[in-house]
TIDO-187998 format. One record per residue (C-alpha): y, x, z; chain; residue number from 0. Coordinates in nm, 2 decimals. Layout:
<atoms>
<atom c2="Y" c1="X" c3="Z" chain="A" n="NUM"/>
...
</atoms>
This chain:
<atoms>
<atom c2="3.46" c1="-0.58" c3="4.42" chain="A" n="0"/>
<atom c2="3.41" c1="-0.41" c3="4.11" chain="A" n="1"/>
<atom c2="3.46" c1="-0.56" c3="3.78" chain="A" n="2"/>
<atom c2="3.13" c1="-0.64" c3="3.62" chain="A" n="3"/>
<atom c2="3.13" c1="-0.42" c3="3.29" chain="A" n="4"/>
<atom c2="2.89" c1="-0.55" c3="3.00" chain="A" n="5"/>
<atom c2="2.88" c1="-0.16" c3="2.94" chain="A" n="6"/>
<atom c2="2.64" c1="-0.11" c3="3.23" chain="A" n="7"/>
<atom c2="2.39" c1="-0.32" c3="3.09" chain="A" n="8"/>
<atom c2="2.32" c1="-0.09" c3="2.76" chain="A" n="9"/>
<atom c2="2.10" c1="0.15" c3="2.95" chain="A" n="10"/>
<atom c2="1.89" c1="-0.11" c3="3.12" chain="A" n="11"/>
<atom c2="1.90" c1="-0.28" c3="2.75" chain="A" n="12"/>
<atom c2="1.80" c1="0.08" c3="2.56" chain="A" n="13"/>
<atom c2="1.49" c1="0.08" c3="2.82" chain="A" n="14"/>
<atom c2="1.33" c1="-0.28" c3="2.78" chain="A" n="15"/>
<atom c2="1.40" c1="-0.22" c3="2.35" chain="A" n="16"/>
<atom c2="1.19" c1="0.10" c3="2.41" chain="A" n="17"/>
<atom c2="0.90" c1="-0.06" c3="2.63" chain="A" n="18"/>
<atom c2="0.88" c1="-0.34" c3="2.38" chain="A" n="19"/>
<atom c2="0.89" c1="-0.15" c3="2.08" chain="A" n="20"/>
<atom c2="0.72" c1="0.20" c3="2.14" chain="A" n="21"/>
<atom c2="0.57" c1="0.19" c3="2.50" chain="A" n="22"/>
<atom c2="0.38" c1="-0.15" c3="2.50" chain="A" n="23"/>
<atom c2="0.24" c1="-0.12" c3="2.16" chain="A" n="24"/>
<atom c2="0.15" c1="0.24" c3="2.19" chain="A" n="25"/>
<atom c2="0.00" c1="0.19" c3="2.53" chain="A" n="26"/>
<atom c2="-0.22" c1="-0.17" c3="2.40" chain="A" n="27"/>
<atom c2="-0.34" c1="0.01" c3="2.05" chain="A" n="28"/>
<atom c2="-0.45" c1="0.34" c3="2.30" chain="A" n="29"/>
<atom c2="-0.68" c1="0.10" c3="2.51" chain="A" n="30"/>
<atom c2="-0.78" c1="-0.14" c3="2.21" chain="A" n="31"/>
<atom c2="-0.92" c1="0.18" c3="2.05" chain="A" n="32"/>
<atom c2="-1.15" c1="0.19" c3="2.29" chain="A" n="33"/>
<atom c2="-1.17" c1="-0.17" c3="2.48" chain="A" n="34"/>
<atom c2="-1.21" c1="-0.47" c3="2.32" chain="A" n="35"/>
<atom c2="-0.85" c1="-0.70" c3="2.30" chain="A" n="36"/>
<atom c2="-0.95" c1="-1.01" c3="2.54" chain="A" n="37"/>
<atom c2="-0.71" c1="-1.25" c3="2.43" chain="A" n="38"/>
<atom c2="-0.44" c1="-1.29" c3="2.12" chain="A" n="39"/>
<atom c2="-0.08" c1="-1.41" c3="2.11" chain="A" n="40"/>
<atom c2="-0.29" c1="-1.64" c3="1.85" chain="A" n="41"/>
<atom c2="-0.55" c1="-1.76" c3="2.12" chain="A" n="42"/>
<atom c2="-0.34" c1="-1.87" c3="2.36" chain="A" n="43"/>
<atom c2="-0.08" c1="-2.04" c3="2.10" chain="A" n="44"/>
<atom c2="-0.37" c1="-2.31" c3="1.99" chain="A" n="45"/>
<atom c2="-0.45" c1="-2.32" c3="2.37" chain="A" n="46"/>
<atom c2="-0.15" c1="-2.42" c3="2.43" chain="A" n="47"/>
<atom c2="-0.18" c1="-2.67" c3="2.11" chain="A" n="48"/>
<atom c2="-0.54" c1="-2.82" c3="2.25" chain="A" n="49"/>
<atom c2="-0.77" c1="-2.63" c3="2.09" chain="A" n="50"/>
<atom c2="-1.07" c1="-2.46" c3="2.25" chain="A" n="51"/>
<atom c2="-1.13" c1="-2.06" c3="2.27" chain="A" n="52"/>
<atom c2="-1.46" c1="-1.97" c3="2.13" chain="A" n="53"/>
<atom c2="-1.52" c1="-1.62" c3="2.08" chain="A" n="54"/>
<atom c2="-1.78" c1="-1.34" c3="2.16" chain="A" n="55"/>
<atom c2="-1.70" c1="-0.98" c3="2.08" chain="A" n="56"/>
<atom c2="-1.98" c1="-0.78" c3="1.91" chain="A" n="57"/>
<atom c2="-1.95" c1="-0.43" c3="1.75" chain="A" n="58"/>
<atom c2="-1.95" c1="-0.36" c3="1.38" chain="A" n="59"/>
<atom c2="-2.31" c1="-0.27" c3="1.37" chain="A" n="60"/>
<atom c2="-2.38" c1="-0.59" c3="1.55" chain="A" n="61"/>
<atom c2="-2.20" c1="-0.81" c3="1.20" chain="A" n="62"/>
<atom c2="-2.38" c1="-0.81" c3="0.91" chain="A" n="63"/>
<atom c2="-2.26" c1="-0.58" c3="0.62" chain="A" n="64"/>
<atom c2="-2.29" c1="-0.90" c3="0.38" chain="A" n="65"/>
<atom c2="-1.97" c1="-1.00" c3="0.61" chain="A" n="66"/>
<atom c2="-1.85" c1="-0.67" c3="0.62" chain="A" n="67"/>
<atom c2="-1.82" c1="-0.63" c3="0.22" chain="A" n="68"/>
<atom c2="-1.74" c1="-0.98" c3="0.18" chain="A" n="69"/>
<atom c2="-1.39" c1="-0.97" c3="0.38" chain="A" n="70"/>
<atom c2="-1.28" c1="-0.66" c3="0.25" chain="A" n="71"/>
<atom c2="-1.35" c1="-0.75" c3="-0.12" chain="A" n="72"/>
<atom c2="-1.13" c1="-1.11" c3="0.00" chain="A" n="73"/>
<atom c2="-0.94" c1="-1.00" c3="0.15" chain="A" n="74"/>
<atom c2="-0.79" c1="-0.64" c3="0.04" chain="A" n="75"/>
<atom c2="-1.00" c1="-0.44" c3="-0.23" chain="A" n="76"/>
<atom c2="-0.81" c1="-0.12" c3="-0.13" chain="A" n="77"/>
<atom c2="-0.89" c1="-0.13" c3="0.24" chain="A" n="78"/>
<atom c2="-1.09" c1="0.19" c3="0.21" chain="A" n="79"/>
<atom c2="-0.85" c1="0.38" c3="0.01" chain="A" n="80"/>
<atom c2="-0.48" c1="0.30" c3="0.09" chain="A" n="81"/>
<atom c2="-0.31" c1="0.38" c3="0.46" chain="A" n="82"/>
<atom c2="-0.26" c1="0.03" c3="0.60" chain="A" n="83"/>
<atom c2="-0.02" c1="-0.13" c3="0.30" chain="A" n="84"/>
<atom c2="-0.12" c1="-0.22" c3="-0.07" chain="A" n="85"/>
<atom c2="0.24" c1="-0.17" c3="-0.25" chain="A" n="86"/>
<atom c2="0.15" c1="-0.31" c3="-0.58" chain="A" n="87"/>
<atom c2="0.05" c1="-0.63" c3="-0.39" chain="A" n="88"/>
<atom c2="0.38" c1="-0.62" c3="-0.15" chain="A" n="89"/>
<atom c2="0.56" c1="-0.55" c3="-0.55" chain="A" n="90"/>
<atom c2="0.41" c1="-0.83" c3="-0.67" chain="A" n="91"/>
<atom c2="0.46" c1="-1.07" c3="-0.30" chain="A" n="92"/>
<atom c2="0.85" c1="-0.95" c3="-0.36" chain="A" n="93"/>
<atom c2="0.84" c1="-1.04" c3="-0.70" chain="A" n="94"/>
<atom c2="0.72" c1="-1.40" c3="-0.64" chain="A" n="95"/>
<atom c2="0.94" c1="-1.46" c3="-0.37" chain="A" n="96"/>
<atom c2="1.27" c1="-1.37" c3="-0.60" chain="A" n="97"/>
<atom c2="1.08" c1="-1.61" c3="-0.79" chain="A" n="98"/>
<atom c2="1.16" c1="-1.87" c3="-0.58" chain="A" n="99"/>
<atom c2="0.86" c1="-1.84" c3="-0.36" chain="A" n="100"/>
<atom c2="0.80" c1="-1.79" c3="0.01" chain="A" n="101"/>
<atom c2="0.72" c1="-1.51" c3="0.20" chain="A" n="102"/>
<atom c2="0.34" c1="-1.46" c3="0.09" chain="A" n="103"/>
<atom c2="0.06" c1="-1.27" c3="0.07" chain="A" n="104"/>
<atom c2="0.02" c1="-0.86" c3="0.03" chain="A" n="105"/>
<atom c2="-0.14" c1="-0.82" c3="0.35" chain="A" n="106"/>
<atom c2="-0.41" c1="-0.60" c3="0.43" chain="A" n="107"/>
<atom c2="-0.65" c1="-0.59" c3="0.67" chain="A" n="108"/>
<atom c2="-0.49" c1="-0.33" c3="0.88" chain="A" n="109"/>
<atom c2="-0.14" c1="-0.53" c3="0.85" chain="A" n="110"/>
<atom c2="-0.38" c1="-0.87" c3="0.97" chain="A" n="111"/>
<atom c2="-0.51" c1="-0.71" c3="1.24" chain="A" n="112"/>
<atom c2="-0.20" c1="-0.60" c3="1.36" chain="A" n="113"/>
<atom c2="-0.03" c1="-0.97" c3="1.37" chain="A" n="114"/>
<atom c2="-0.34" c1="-1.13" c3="1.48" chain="A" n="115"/>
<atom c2="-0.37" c1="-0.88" c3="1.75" chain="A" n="116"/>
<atom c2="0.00" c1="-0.87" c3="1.84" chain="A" n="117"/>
<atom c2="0.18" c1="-1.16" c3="1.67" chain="A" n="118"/>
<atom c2="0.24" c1="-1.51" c3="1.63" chain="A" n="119"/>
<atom c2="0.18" c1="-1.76" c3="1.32" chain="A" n="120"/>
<atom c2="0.47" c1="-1.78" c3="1.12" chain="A" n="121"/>
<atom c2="0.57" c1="-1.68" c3="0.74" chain="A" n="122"/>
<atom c2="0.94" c1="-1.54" c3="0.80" chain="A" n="123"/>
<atom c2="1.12" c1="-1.17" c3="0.76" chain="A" n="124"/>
<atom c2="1.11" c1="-1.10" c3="1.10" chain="A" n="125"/>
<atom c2="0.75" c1="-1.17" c3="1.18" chain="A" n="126"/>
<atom c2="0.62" c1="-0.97" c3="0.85" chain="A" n="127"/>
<atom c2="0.85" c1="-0.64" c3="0.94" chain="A" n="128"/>
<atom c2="0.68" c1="-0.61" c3="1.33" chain="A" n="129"/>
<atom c2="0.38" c1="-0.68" c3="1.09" chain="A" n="130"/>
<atom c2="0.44" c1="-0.36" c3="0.88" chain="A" n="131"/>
<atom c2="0.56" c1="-0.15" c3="1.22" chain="A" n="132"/>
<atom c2="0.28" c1="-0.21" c3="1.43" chain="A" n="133"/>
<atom c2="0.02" c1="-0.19" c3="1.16" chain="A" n="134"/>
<atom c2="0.18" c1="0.21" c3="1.13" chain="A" n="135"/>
<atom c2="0.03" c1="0.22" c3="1.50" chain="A" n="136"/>
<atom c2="-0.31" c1="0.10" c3="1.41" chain="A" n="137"/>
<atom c2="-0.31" c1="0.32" c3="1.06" chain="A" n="138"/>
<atom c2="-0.22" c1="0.65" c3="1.31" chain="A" n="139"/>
<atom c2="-0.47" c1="0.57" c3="1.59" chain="A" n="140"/>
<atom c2="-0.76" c1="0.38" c3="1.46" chain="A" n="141"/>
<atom c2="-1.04" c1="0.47" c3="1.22" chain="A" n="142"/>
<atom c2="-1.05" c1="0.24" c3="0.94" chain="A" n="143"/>
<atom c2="-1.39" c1="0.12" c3="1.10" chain="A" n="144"/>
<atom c2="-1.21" c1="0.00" c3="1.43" chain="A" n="145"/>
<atom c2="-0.96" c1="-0.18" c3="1.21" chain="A" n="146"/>
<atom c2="-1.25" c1="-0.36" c3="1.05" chain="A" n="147"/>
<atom c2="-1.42" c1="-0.42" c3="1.40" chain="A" n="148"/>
<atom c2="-1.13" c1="-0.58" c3="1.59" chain="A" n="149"/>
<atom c2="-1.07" c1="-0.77" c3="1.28" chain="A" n="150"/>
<atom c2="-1.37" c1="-0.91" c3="1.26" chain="A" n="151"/>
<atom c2="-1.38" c1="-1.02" c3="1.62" chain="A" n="152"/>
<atom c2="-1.08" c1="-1.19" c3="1.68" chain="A" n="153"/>
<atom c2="-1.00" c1="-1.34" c3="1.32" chain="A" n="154"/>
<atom c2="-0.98" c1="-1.70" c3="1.31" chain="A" n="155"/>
<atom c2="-1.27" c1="-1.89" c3="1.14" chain="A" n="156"/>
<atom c2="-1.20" c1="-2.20" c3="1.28" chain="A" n="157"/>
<atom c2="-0.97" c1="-2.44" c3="1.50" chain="A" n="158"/>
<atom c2="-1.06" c1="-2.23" c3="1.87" chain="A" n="159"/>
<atom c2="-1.29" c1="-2.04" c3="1.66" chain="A" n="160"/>
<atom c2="-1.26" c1="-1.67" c3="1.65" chain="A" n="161"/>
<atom c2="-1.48" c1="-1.35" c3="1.54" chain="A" n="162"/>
<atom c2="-1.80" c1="-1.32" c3="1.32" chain="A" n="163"/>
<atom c2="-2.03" c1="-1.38" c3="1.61" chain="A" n="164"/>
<atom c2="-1.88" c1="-1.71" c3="1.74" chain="A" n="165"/>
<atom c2="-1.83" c1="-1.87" c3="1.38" chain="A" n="166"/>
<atom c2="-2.18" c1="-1.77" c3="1.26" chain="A" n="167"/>
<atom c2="-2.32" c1="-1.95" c3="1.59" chain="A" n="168"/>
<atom c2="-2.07" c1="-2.23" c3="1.49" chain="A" n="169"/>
<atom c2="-2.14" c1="-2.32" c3="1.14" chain="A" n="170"/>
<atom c2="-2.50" c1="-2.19" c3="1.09" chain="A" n="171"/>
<atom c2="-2.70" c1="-2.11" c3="1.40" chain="A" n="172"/>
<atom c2="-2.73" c1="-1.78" c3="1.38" chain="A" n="173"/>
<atom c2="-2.63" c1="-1.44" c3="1.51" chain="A" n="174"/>
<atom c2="-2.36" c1="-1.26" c3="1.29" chain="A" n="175"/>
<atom c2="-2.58" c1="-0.97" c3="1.21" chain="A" n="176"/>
<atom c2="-2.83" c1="-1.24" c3="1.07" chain="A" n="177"/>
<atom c2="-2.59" c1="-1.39" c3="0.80" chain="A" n="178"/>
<atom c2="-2.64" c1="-1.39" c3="0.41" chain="A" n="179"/>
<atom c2="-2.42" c1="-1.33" c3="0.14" chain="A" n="180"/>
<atom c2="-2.35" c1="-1.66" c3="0.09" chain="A" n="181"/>
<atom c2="-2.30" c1="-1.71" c3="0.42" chain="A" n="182"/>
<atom c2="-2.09" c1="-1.40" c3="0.47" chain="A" n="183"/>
<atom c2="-1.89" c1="-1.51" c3="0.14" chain="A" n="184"/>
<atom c2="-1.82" c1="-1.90" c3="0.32" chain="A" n="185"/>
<atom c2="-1.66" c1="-1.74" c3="0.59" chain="A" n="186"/>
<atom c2="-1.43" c1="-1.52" c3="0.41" chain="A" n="187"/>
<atom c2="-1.34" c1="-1.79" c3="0.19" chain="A" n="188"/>
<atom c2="-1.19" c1="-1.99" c3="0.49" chain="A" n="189"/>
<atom c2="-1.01" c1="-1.72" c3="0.66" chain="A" n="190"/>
<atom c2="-0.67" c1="-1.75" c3="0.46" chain="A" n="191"/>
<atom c2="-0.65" c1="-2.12" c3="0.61" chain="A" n="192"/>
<atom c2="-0.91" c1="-2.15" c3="0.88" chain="A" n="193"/>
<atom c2="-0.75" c1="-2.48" c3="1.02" chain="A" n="194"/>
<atom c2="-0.84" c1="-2.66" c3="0.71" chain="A" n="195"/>
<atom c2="-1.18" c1="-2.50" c3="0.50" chain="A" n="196"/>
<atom c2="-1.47" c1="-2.52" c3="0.66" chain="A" n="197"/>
<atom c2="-1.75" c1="-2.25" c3="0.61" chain="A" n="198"/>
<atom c2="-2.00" c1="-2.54" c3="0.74" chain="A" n="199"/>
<atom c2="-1.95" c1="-2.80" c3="0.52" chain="A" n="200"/>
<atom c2="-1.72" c1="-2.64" c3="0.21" chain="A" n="201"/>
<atom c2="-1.48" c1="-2.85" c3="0.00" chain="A" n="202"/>
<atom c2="-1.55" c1="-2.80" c3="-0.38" chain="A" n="203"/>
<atom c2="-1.23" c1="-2.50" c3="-0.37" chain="A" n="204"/>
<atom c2="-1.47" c1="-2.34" c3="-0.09" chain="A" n="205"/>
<atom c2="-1.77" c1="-2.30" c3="-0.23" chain="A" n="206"/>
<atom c2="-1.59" c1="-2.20" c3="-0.56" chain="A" n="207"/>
<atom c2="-1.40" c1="-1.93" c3="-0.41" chain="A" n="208"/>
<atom c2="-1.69" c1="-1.87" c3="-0.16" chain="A" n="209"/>
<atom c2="-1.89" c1="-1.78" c3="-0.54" chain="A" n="210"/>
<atom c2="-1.61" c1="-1.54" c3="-0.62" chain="A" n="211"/>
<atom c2="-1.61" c1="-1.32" c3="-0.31" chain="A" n="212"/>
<atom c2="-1.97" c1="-1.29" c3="-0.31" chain="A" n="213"/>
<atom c2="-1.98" c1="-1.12" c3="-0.66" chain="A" n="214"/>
<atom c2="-1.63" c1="-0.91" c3="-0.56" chain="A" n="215"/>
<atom c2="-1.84" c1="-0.86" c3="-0.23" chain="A" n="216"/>
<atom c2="-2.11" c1="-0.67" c3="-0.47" chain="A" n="217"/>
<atom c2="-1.87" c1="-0.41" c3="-0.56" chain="A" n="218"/>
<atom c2="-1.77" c1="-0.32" c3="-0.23" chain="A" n="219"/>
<atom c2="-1.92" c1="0.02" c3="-0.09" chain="A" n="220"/>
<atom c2="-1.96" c1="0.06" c3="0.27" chain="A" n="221"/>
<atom c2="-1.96" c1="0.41" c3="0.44" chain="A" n="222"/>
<atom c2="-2.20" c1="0.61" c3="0.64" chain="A" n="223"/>
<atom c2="-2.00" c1="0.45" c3="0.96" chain="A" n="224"/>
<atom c2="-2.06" c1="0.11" c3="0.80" chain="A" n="225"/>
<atom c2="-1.68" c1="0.09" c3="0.69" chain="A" n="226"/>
<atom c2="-1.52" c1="0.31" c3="0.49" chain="A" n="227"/>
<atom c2="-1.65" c1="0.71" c3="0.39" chain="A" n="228"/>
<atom c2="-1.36" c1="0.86" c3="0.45" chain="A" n="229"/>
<atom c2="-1.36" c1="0.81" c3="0.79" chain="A" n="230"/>
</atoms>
């Protein structure tokens, strides 16, 4: 019987690296270009934790460009203009963290969508460079308004809660194309830490930083495709 050779193995080993690291994403951000993502890595982790799964997937048009304006001026200013990383925020993130800080902040909305659509919770190296590659496949493939769509939709606004549509029904009874500014601006305000604000009944930190989006969300110019122009 032959000697088993751990030599043999690099081939198979070269092929699943490939599938999981080109062929899978590639293939997923192809169809989620076109069909809507039905369930998150993120989903099925606070499944798994006991929490519900409330979502219904609506396009752009369908969320209310109060919402639209309010995330992106949030969330990351330079959406429109930058191609899926701010590096003066990542400058400033690395800065901090040499600091003595943790692994925080600098993420876009492309690089969000790409963990939340992709990746699990967690603030470490590893996590935060599959972040940065995969958002390259979204910032290829994707319109900025499709990045701003699937955003939208499967965000998390709440514990089980995700999208516009769902939290909107949630916390104030109404579709998501229906919401005000101030409404728009209290759900962007929870998304950094959904688990703990609510957009329903705000802390005092809330509705203060719910007050500051909405007047960044005045500044914010949305294009003829109801994202960004220069798409």
């Amino acid at each position: 019987m032959p000697r088993f050779s751990v030599f043999r193995l690099w081939p198979l080993l070269a092929k699943a690296v490939f599938v999981v690291l080109v062929a899978a994403p590639l293939g997923l951000t192809l169809v989620y270009r076109f069909v809507p993502p039905p369930v998150t890595p993120l989903m099925l982790i606070r499944l798994v934790q006991g929490h519900d799964l409330n979502k219904d997937w609506q396009p752009l048009d369908a969320i209310s460009p109060h919402l639209r304006r309010a995330v992106i001026g949030s969330e990351d200013g330079k959406f429109c203009t930058h191609w899926g990383f701010d590096w003066h925020a990542i400058d400033n993130a690395i800065e901090k963290y040499g600091e003595g800080g943790t692994v925080l902040g600098a993420s876009t909305i492309s690089m969000q969508t790409a963990k939340n659509l992709y990746l699990w919770p967690s603030r470490t190296f590893i996590r935060k460079g599959l972040e940065a590659y995969l958002t390259l496949y979204l910032e290829a493939l994707w319109p900025k308004r499709r990045i701003l769509e699937v955003y939208l939709n499967i965000a998390e606004f709440g514990p089980g809660l995700y999208g516009a549509e769902a939290a909107s029904r949630r916390h104030f009874g109404k579709s998501a194309a229906a919401l005000t500014a101030r409404e728009a601006a209290l759900l962007a305000a929870v998304l950094p830490n959904p688990l703990e604000r609510s957009a329903a009944k705000p802390s005092s930190y809330v509705a203060r930083r719910a007050a500051l989006i909405d007047t960044r969300a005045d500044q914010v110019g949305l294009g003829k495709d109801g994202a960004c122009a220069r798409d």
